[in-house]
N, C-alpha and C positions, 0 to 999 in steps of 0.2 A: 504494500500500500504506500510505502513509502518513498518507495522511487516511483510509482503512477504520480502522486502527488508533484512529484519535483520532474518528473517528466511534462507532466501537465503546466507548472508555473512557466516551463522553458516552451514551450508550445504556445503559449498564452503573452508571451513578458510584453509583447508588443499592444498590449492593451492596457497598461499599466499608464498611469499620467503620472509623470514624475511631479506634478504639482501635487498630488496629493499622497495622502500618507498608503507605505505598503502595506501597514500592518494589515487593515481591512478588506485588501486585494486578495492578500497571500490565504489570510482564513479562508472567505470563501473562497476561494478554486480547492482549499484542500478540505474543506465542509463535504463540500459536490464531490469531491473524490471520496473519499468516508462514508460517503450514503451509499455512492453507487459500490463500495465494494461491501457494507451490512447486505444488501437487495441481493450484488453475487450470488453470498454465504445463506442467504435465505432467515437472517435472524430478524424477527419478530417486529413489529413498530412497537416504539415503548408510546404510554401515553403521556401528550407533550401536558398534561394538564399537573401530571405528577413533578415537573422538570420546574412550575411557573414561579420558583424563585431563584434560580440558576440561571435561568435564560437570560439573553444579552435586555439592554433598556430597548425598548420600541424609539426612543426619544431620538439615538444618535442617528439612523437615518434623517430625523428633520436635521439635526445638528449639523449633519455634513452639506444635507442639500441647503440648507441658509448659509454654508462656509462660500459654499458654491457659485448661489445667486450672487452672494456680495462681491468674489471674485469678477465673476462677468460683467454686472454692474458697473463696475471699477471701470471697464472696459468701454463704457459710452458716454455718452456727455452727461450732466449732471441733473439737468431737465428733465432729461428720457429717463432715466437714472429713478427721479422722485417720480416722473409719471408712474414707470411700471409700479413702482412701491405702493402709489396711491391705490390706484385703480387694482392691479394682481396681486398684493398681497392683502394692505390693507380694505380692503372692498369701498374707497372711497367712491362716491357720485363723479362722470366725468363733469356735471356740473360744477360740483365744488373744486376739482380739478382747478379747472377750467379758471374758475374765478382766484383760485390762490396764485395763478401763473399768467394771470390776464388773456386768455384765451376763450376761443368758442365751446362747446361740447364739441361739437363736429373736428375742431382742430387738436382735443385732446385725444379723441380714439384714433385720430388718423399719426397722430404723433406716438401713440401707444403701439399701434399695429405696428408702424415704422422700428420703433424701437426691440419690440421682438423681436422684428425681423434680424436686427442688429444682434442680439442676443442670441439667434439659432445659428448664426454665422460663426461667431466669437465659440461657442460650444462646441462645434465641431472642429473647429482651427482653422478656420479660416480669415481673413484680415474684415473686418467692418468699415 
C-alpha cells in the first residue's frame, strides 16, 4: 500500500499548486489509496457515525476555500474585488452595491459578471 500510495503522489505531483500547502494534497491521494486497497481486501465499512469525534473539522475546507478567494481576489482591482464580496459572499442588494460605489444596478452585475470572469481566469493560471 505503501509504494501505491507514493506511486500514486509521483503520478499525481503535477496537480499539486505549490501555493498551497502539501500537507492536504498528500492525505488525500493516500486517503483514496487506503480505501481502495480496504475494498481490494474486502474488509467491512466501519460506521463513520462511531468515528464522529476523530474525524477531520468540516470547517477547514471553508478555511482553505476563503484562503483561496482572498488569494484570487488579490489578483483584480479592488472594486471588482469588494463587488464580488458584496454581492457573492456577503449576499448584499446590487442596489446597495450600487449606491456604496456610485453606480447603476445594471453596472454593478455587469461589473460582477466581469469580475468572475476575471476570477475563472486567474484560477486556472491564466493572466486576467
Amino acid at each position: 500500500m505503501v509504494q501505491e500510495a507514493l506511486l500514486a503522489l509521483h503520478a499525481k505531483r503535477h496537480t499539486w499548486r505549490e501555493d498551497a500547502p502539501v500537507t492536504p494534497w498528500i492525505y488525500a491521494i493516500v486517503r483514496y489509496k487506503a480505501i481502495d486497497a480496504r475494498r481490494r481486501r474486502g474488509v467491512p465499512q466501519q460506521d463513520i457515525d462511531d468515528l464522529a469525534d476523530v474525524l477531520a473539522d468540516e470547517t477547514a475546507g471553508e478555511i482553505m476555500a476563503a484562503r483561496d478567494l482572498g488569494q484570487l481576489l488579490g489578483g483584480i482591482d479592488n472594486r471588482s474585488a469588494d463587488i464580488v464580496r458584496s454581492l457573492g459572499v456577503t449576499g448584499d442588494s446590487a442596489g446597495d452595491v450600487g449606491a456604496k460605489h456610485g453606480m447603476s444596478e445594471g453596472a454593478v452585475r455587469v461589473a460582477y459578471h466581469r469580475a468572475l470572469a476575471r476570477l475563472r481566469k486567474l484560477a486556472v493560471g491564466h493572466e486576467a
